[in-house]
C-alpha angles and dihedrals in degrees: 000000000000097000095058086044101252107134115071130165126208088351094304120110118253103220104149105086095204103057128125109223126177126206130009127355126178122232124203126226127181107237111184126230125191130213093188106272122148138178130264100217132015135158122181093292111036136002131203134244128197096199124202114231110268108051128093126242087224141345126284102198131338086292105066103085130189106015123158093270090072095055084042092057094031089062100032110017147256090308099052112100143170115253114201125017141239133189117282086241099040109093126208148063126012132185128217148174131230109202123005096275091059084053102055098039094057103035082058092054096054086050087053096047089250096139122061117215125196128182138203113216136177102224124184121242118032127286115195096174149056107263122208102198108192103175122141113238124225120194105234112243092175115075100163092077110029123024096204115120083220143355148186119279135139092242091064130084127284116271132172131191126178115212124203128185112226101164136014117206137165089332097316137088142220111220137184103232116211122187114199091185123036105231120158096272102353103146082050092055100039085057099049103044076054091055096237098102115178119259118262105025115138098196103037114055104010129093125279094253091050097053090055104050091048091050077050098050095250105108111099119223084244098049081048091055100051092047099043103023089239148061092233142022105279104223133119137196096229110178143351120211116198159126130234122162099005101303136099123238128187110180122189133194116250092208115094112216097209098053077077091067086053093038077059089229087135 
């Protein structure tokens, strides 16, 4: 429990195991609240989310409040979990477990490439092709001069994404995503080092200066908008492709990206 930060006294976190305390310490316990949110497909070992942007995977601290893993527990119990991440603003499918084996079955398939992904994303510019983007991806450890999580560069590791146009409108696209390798944003970065970022995306495609202020909470939806194109990133988790247990699965998300641009939340 201290080492996943659970035991605190007089609001301090207790970290040293060995320590000798004396009077009350607090001890922190999950419970799970629901808003309402179920999923769109189960059987008797996972079930499927389709999760709105703007809302985390998991928490990231006690502060974090209602992420997915609440409606997850509160549905399944305290041994269901969520077995692979997207973006807090990316939308779309989740997989999750129901019980340990599940888990660890399907944890170990995605380690293993066993599940294909495919995304949906509004770009900017028009794409016409399909795009092969082979370009290696380095997680940034210098934050003082670039504010990108990753980026392209030939010391990284190796990362492809195909691109497929599937739609042209009002000079965008909207393209099917497919990673081929499963690197931290690597559909983002691919766009971008192709010049064609997704809208809305406040770190990839948009100056030095705006990147920081909105990491720091500075940037206004307004001034986000006329940057990006759009008030949030513009990505969405489309389809997952498997087998577990012998038979074959395809799941689809029921949202359609593109009912935002007629719903005029770009």
């Amino acid at each position: 429990m201290i080492d996943t930060k659970k035991i605190y006294q007089n609001g301090k976190l207790i970290t040293d195991k060995a320590a000798v305390v004396k009077g009350k310490i607090e001890i922190v316990e999950f419970v799970a609240q629901t808003k309402g949110l179920k999923p769109i497909f189960e059987t008797k070992d996972f079930a499927v989310y389709d999760k709105p942007s703007g809302i985390m995977v998991h928490p990231r601290n006690r502060k974090s409040g209602y992420t997915l893993i609440d409606e997850v527990r509160h549905r399944f119990g305290p041994e269901a979990n969520i077995t692979h991440r997207i973006d807090k603003e990316t939308s779309g499918l989740v997989l999750v477990s129901k019980h340990k084996e599940a888990e660890r079955i399907l944890k170990g398939m995605f380690e293993a490439k066993k599940i294909k992904k495919s995304y949906h994303a509004l770009v900017k510019g028009v794409i016409e092709e399909e795009l092969f983007v082979d370009a290696p991806i380095l997680k940034n450890r210098d934050y003082s001069k670039v504010k990108l999580k990753v980026f392209v560069d030939e010391r990284g590791k190796p990362a492809q994404t195909i691109i497929r146009p599937l739609r042209i409108l009002e000079g965008k696209t909207l393209v099917e995503a497919l990673p081929l390798t499963g690197r931290q944003h690597q559909i983002r970065a691919h766009l971008f080092h192709v010049k064609h970022p997704i809208l809305g995306d406040p770190i990839y495609g948009v100056p030095t200066e705006a990147a920081i202020r909105y990491l720091d909470g500075e940037l206004t939806l307004d001034e986000r908008v006329a940057l990006t194109g759009a008030k949030r990133l513009m990505l969405h988790a489309y389809s997952l492709e498997f087998e577990f247990r012998s038979v074959g699965y395809r799941i689809v998300s029921r949202y359609d990206l593109m009912q935002e641009l007629s719903d005029r939340t770009l």
